[in-house]
N, C-alpha and C positions, 0 to 999 in steps of 0.2 A: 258344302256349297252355300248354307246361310251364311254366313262370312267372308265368303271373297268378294272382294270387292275388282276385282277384274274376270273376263269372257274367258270363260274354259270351251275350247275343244275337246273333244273325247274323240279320238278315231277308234278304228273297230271296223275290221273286214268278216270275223268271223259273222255270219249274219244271228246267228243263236244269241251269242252275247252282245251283238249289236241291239238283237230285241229285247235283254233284260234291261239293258243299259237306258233305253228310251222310255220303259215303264218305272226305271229307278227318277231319271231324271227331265222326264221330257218334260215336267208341268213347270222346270224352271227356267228362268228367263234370263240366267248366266250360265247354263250349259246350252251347250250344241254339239251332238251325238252325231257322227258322220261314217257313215258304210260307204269309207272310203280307202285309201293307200298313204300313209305317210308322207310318203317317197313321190305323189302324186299331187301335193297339195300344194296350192297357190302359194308364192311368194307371199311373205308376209309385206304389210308397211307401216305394222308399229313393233316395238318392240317385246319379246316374247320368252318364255320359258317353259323349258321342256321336262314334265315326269310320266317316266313309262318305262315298263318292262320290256326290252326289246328282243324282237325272235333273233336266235344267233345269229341267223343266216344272212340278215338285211343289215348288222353290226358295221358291219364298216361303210357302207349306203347312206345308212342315217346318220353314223357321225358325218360323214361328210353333208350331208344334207343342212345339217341344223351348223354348222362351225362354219361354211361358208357362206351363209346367213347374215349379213350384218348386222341383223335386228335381235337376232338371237345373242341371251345374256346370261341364260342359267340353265342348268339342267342336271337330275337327278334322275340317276338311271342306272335300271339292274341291267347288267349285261354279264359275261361272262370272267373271269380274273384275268386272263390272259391277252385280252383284249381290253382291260383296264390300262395292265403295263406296258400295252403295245402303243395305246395311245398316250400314255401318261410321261411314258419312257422316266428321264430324271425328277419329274414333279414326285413321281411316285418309288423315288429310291433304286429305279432300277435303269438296264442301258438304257441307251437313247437309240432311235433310230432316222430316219430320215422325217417319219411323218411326223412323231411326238415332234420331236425337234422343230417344226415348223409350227405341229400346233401349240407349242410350250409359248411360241412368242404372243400370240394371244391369249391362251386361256390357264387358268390352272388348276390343277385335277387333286383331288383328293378321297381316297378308299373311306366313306361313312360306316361302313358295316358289311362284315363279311358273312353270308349264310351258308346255314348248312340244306344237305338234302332234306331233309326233313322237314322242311319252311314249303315245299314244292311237291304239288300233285300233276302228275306223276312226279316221282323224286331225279333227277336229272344225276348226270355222270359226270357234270361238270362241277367245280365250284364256279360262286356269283356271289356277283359282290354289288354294293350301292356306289356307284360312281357321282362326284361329284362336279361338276365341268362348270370353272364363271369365269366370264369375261375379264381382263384387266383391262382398266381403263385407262393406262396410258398407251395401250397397245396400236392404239389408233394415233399415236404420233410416230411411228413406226415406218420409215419411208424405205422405198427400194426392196419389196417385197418379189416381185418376180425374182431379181437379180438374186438375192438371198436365195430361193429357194435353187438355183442355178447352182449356186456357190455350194447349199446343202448336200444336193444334189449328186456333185461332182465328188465334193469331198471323202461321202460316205461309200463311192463306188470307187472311187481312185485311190485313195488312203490303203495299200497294202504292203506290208501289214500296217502301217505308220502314216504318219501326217507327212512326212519327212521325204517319205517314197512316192508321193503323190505327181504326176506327171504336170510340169505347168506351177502349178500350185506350191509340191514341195519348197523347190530352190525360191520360187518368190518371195512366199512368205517368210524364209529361212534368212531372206536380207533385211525384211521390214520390222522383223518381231524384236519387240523388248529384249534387253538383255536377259531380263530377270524371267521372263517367258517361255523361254526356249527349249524346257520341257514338254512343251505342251505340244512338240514335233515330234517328238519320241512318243506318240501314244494314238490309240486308236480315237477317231472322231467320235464312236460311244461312248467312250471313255471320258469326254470333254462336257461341262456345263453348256448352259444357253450363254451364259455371259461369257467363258472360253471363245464359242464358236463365235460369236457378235464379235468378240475383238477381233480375231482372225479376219471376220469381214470387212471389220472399217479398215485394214489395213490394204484393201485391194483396189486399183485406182480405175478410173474408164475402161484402159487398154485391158485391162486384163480381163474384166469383169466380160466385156464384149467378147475372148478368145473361149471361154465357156457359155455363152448365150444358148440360150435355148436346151443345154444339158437336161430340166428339169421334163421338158417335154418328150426329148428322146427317150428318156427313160423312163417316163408311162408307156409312150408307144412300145417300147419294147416289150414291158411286162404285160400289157395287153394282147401282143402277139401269141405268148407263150399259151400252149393248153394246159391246163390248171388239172396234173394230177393229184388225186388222195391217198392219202396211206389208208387204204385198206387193205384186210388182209384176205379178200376175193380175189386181190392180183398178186399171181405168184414171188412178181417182184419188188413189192412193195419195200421191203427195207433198203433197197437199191436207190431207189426213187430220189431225183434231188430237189424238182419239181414241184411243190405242194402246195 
């Protein structure tokens, strides 16, 4: 802390390590140690960046918290591997799925260092990895953001097994596309780059873009509805389960 030259935050719910924290740091006048909830703190209105080990559990909470943030630019963060690649999707070599893909257009991730159990008391069942998430700056010239996520949306739920099969979308984009393109019908939307999927989208006009409106909303409500089984193996039919 003698060296930063910008205001740290420290959160901490635990109240124990909230009070080690406050006799580590409280005599300085760039930290501020707060016995509060991440997930509960004020919008920010300057610009900010995040390091912390996050509990698995609140993983998808706080990336959401911190990436729909405008202000937010940087962030290093242990979480768990599998929730690196989920958000990471093609940044980090692996598929893409609805939500990297969306969040691939602003930010971009990269694996700093992978730990073993052994780095962790208690020693955890999972591997964790150092996440690296920053902003790109041109992402903010970036127009038709809802629409896009529509377009993602629909794509990645309608696309079976192919681009090509997709209701609507298929036969459309099957007249618009490059000649030289036209691979990219034959393959799953995972399968496809961010700059794959962004051509696809500039090829889609008012009419169209309006016939899937609102897809990206339907399809929170829907996965909202659902009650969220676990594979454990307390329920006898847990390898059944398609739910999780």
């Amino acid at each position: 802390t003698k060296h930063t030259k910008n205001q740290i935050l420290a959160y901490e719910l635990d109240i124990s390590l909230f009070n080690q924290l406050k006799t580590l740091f409280g005599h300085s006048n760039k930290v501020t140690v707060l016995n509060k909830n991440f997930l509960q703190a004020d919008d920010s209105n300057v610009n900010f960046c995040v390091v912390a080990n996050i509990p698995f559990m609140i993983t998808t909470a706080l990336i959401k918290r911190i990436t729909d943030d405008l202000h937010f630019q940087e962030g290093y963060l242990v979480l768990q591997k599998e929730a690196a690649y989920r958000f990471g999707g093609a940044e980090l070599e692996k598929p893409s799925g609805i939500l990297s893909t969306l969040l691939n257009v602003d930010f971009s991730f990269e694996i700093l260092h992978t730990f073993t159990a052994k780095d962790f008391v208690p020693a955890p069942q999972v591997t964790s990895v150092l996440l690296h998430i920053k902003r790109k700056q041109e992402a903010a010239k970036f127009q038709g953001r809802t629409e896009f996520a529509d377009f993602v949306a629909y794509l990645f739920n309608k696309s079976l097994p192919e681009i090509r099969r997709a209701p609507l979308l298929g036969r459309y984009l099957a007249r618009k596309i490059d000649l030289g393109r036209i691979p990219l019908m034959q393959k799953k939307p995972s399968e496809l780059s961010l700059e794959d999927i962004l051509y696809l989208f500039s090829l889609c006009d008012y009419e169209m873009l309006e016939k899937i409106s609102g897809y990206d909303e339907k399809i929170k409500e829907e996965g909202a509805s659902v009650q969220k089984i676990y594979r454990t193996r307390n329920a006898e039919d847990w390898k059944d389960r398609d739910n999780y």
